[in-house]
C-alpha positions as CSV (number, residue, x, y, z in Angstrom):
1,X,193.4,150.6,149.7
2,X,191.6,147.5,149.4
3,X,190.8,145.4,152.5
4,X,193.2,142.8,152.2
5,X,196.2,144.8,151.3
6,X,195.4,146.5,154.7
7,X,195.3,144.2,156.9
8,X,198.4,142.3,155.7
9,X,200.4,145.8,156.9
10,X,198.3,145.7,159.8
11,X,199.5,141.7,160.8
12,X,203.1,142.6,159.5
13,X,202.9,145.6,162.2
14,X,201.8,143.7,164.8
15,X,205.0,141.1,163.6
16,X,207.1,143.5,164.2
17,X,205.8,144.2,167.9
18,X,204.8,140.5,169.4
19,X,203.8,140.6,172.9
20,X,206.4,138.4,174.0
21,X,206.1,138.5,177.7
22,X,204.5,135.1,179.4
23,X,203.1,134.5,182.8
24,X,201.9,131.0,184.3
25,X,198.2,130.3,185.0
26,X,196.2,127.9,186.4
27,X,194.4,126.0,184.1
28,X,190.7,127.2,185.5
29,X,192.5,130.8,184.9
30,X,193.7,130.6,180.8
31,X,190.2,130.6,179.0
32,X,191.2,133.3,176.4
33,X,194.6,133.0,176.7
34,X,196.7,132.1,174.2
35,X,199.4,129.5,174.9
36,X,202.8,130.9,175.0
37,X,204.8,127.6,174.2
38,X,204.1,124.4,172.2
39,X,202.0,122.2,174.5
40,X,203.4,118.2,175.3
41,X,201.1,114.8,176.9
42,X,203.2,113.9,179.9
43,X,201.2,110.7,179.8
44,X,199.8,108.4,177.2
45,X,195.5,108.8,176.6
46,X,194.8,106.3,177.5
47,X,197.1,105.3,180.3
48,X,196.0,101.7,179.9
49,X,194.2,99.9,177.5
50,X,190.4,100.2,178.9
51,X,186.9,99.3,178.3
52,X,184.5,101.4,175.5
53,X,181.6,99.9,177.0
54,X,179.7,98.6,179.9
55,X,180.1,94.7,179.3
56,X,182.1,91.6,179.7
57,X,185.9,91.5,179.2
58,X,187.3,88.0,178.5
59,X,190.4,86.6,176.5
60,X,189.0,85.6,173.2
61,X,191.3,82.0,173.2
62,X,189.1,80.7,176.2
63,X,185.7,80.9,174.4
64,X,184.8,78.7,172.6
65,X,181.1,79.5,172.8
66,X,180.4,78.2,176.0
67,X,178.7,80.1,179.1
68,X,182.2,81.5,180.8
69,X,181.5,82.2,185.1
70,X,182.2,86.2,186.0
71,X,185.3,86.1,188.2
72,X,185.4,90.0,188.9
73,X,183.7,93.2,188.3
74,X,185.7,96.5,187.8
75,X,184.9,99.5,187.9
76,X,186.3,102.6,186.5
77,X,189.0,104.2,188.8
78,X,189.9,100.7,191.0
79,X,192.8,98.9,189.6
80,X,191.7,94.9,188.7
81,X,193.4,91.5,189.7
82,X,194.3,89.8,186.4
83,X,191.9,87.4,184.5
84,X,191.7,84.4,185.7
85,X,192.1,81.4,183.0
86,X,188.1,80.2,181.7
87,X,186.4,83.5,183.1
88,X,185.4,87.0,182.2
89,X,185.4,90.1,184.2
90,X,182.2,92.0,184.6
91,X,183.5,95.3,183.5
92,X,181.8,98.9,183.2
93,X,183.1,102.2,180.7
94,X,186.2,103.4,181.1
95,X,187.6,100.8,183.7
96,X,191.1,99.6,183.2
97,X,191.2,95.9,181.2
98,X,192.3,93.4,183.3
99,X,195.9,91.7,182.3
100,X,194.8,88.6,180.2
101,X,191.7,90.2,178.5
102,X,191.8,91.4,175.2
103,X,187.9,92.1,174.2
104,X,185.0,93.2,175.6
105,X,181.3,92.2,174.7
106,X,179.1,94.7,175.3
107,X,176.3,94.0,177.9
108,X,173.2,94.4,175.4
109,X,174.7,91.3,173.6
110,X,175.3,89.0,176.8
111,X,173.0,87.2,178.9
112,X,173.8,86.4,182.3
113,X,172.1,82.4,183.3
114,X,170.8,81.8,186.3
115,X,173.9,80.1,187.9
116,X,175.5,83.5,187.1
117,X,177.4,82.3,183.9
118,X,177.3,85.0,181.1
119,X,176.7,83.6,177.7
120,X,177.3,85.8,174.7
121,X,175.2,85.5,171.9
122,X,177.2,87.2,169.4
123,X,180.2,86.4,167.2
124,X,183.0,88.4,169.5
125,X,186.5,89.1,168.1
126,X,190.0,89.9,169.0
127,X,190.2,94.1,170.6
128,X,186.5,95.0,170.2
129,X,185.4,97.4,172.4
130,X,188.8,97.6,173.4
131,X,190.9,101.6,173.5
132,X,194.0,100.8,173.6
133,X,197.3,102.6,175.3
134,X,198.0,105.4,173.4
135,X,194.9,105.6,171.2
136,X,194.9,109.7,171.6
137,X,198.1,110.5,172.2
138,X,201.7,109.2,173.4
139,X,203.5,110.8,176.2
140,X,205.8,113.6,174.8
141,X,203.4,114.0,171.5
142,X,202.9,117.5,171.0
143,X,199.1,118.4,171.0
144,X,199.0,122.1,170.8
145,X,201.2,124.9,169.2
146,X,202.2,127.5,170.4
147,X,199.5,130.6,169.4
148,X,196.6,128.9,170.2
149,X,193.7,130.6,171.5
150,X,192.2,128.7,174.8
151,X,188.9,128.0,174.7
152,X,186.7,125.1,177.0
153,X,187.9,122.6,174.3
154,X,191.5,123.0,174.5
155,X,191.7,123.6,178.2
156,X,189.7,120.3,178.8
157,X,192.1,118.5,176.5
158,X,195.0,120.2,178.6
159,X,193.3,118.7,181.7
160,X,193.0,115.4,180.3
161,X,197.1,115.3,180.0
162,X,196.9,116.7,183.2
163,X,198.1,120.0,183.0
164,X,197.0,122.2,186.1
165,X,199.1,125.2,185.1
166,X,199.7,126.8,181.6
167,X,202.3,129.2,180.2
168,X,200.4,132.3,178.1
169,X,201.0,135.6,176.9
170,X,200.6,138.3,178.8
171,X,197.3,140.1,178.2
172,X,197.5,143.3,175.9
173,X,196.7,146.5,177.5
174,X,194.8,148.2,174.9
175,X,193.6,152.0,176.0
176,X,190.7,153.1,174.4
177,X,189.4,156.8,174.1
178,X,186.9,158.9,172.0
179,X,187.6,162.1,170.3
180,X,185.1,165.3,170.2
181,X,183.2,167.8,172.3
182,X,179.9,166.3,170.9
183,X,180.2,163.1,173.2
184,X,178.0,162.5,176.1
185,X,178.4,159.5,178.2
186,X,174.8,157.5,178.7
187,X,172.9,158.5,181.5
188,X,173.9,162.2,181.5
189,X,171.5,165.3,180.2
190,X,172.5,165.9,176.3
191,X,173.4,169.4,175.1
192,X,172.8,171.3,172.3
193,X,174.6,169.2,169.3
194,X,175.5,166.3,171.6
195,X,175.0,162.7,171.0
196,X,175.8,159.4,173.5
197,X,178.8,157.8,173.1
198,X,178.3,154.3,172.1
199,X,181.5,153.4,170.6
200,X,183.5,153.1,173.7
201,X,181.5,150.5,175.6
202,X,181.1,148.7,172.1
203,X,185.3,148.2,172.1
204,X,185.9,147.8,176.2
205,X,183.1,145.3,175.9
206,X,184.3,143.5,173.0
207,X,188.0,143.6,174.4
208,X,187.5,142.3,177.3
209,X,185.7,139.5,175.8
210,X,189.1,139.0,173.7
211,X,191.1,138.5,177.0
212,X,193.0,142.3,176.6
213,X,193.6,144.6,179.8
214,X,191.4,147.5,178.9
215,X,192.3,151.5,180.3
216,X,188.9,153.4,179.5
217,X,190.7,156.6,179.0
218,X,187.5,158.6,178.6
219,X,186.1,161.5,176.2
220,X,189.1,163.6,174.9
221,X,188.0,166.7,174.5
222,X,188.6,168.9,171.5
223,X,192.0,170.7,172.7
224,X,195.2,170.0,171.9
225,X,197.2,170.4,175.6
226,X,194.9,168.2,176.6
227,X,195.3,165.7,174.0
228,X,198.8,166.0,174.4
229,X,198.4,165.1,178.0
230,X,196.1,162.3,177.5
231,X,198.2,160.4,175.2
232,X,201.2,161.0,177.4
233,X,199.5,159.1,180.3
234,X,199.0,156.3,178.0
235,X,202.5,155.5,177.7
236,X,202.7,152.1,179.3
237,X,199.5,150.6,177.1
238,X,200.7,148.5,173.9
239,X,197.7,149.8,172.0
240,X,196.2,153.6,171.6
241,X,192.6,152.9,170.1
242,X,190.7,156.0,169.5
243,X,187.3,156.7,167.9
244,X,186.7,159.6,165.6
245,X,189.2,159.3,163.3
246,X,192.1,161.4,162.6
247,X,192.0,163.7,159.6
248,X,193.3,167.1,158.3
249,X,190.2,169.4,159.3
250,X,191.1,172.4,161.9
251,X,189.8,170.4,165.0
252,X,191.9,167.1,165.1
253,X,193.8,167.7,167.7
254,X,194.6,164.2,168.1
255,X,195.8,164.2,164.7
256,X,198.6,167.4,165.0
257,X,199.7,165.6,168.7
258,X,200.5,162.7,166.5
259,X,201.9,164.5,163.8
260,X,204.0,166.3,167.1
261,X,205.3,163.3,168.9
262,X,205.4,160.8,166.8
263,X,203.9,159.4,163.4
264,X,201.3,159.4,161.4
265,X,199.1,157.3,158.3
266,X,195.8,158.3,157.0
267,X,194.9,154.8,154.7
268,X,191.3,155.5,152.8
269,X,190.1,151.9,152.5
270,X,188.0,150.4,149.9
271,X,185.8,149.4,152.5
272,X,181.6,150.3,153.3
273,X,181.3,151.4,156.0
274,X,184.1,152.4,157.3
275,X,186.4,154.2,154.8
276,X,189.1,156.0,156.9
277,X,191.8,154.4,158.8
278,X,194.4,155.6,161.0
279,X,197.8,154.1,162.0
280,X,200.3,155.6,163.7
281,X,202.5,156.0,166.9
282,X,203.0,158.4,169.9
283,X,206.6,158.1,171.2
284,X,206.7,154.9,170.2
285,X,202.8,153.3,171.2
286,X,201.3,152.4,168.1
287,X,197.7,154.0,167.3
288,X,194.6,153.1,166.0
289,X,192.4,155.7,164.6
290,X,188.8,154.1,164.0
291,X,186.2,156.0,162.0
292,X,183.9,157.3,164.4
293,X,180.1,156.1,163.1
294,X,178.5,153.0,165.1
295,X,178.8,150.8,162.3
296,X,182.0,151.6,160.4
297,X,183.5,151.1,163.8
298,X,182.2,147.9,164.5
299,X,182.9,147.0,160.9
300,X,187.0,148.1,160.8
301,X,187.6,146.7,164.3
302,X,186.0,143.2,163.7
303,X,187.8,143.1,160.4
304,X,191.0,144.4,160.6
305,X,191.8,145.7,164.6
306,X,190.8,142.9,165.6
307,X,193.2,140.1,164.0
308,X,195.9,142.9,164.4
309,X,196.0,142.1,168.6
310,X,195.4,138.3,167.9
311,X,198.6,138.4,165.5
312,X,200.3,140.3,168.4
313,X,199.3,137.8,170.9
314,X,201.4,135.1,168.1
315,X,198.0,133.6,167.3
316,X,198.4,133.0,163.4
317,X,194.5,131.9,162.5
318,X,193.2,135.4,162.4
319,X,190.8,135.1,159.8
320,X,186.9,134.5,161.2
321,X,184.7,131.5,159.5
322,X,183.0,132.5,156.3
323,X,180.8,130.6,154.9
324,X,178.1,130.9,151.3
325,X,174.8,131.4,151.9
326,X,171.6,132.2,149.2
327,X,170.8,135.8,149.5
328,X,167.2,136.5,150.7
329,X,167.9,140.4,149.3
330,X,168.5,142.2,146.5
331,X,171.5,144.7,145.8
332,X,171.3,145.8,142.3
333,X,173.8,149.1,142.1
334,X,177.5,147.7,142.1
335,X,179.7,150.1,144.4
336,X,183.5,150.3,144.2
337,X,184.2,149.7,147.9
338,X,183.8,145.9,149.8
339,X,180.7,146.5,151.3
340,X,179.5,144.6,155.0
341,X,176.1,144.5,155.7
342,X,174.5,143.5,158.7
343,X,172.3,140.6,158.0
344,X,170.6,137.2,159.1
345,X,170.0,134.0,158.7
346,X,166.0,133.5,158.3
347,X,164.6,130.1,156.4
348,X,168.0,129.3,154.9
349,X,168.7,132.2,153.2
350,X,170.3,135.6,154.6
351,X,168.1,138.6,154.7
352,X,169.7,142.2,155.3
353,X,168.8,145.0,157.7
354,X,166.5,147.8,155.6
355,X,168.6,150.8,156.7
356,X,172.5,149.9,156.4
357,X,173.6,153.7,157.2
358,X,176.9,153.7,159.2
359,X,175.2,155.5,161.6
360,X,173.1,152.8,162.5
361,X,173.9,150.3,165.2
362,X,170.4,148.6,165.6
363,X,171.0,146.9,162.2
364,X,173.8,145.1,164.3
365,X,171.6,144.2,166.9
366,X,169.1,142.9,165.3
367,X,172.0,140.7,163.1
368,X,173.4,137.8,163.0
369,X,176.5,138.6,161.3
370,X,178.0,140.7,158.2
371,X,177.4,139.8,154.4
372,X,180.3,140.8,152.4
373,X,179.5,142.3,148.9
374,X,182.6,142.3,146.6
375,X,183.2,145.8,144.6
376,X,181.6,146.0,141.1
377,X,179.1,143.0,142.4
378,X,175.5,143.0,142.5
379,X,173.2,140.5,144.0
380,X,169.8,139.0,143.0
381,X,167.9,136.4,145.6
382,X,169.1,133.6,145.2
383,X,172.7,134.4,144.5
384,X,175.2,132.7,146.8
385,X,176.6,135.1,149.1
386,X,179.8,135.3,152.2
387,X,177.8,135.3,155.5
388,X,180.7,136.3,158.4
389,X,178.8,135.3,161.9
390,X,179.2,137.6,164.6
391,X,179.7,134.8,167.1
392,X,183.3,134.3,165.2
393,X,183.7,138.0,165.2
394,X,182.8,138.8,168.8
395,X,183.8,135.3,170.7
């Protein structure tokens, strides 16, 4: 299945099960959150026409090139007495323009005389310097939709139309567990054909940077009561995710509790690494089966489980930044499956990790991001190539 074609089922699934709960938060609370409802200015930006510079406000139609005597100086935040006729108002950034004015000189083109007269040595004319009412926004102008993802920019525009609290969805609650007796966890003695498990702090690290409610529900061991069991305690989770993948072989147990209880879809992607996929549900929780490698799980979840909770969440930009690149590598045997290698960007050009096994999560850590190789492509230096950065894939 190619990639695309899987993970448009995988947003029409998560379509057709929206978290549509909300909750109210305070605005130093939503970073990650995703706004719930379409977001409105209860006040115009600015509130009042104001001054872009440190300067001199005067009205234009009482210059007439002459010295003009300061009558008032206003500072941001104080609220001025209006101009009075022949004078300006010494006047500093962001402080309200006093009724009258309509231009500011800036105070690098203005020199103050000794009798405390400002002359201007610059032609001056009519708003300059000047933001008016309203510039940004107008009060009931919508500024955000619903869907959007909260980060430091949007919650500082929210404060600047002084919103304290804002409405979001509800946080999934994603459980995640790994399949197979050959699991250890770091920091315990390894036995004979045991390896560490890596793959579940690599997902309940990078869900939690995604905002979700993570249940670590362990190592699930190769037995099929137990399996049972496990997945029955997950019933109040909106999201099974489970490492190891789910196949036909003698010892997927998590596989036949599946096939048991609920339903079950083994898609073989076009996709290096990472070719299978499993979706499914257990009485009624939908499933994800990643393949159980370092990389191919990094791979599937950045690329396609990934945007699946962000589409769930009613965010509708799921797709990271891409951008072209010259390739610093070559690739010279064309393979018939979308290939992701972990690269970087050294001297303007993208250079690739020398071992790109799916076993192999140091060629992550030592990228930048993925390269994406199209089937039946090669590559020569030189060639443009799709650079995906991890910080859109991981942020």
């Amino acid at each position: 299945m190619p990639v695309e074609e899987a993970l448009e089922r995988l947003l029409a699934l998560a379509e057709a099960a929206p978290i549509s709960e909300t909750e109210e938060v305070e605005l130093a609370d939503a970073e990650g959150r995703v706004l719930a409802q379409d977001l409105f200015a209860s006040v115009d930006l600015p509130p009042w026409p104001n001054s872009a510079m440190d300067g001199y406000a005067l009205r234009l139609a009482d210059w007439h090139g002459e010295p003009l005597p300061v009558s008032q100086r206003i500072f941001a935040g104080h609220a001025p007495a209006p101009l009075q006729p022949g004078t300006c108002a010494r006047i500093f950034t962001g402080a309200p323009l006093p009724e009258g004015a309509d231009c500011v000189e800036m105070q690098e083109n203005a020199e103050v005389l000794d009798d405390g007269r400002v002359r201007f040595v610059e032609a001056l004319a009519p708003h300059q310097n000047v933001r008016p009412q309203g510039q940004e926004t107008r009060a009931g102008e919508q500024v955000m939709n619903a869907g959007t993802l909260l980060g430091p920019i949007e919650l500082g525009l929210a404060a600047t139309l002084g919103h304290g609290h804002l409405r979001v969805r509800r946080r999934v609650r994603v459980a995640v567990l790994s399949t197979g007796d050959e699991l250890v966890e770091p920091g315990l003695p390894l036995g004979p054909g045991q390896i560490y498990n890596s793959n579940r702090r690599l997902l309940v690290s990078w869900l939690q940077r995604m905002g979700c409610e993570v249940i670590d529900a362990g190592i699930l061991a190769d037995d099929l009561a137990l399996t049972r069991q496990c997945l029955a305690n997950l019933g109040d989770v909106d999201l099974i995710l489970s490492t190891g993948g789910v196949s036909v072989g003698e010892a997927d147990y998590l596989g036949m509790a599946l096939r048991e209880a609920g339903e079950l879809a083994l898609w073989k992607l076009a996709i290096k690494p990472g070719k299978p996929l499993t979706f499914g549900h257990f009485r009624g929780v939908p499933v994800i089966g990643l393949p159980g490698n370092p990389a191919s799980t990094l791979v599937t979840f950045a690329l396609l489980t990934r945007p699946y909770l962000l589409r769930r969440l009613g965010v509708q930009q799921v797709a990271p930044l891409r951008f072209d690149v010259p390739a610093g590598f070559d690739w010279p045997k064309p393979g018939n499956r979308r290939e992701y290698l972990r690269a970087r960007i050294e001297g303007g050009q993208v250079r690739i990790y020398s071992n790109q096994s799916s076993g192999v999560l140091r060629s992550a850590a030592w990228a930048e991001g993925l390269v994406e190789v199209r089937e039946g492509t090669t590559v020569s230096p030189g060639d443009s190539v799709t650079f995906i950065p991890f910080s859109e894939l991981l942020g």
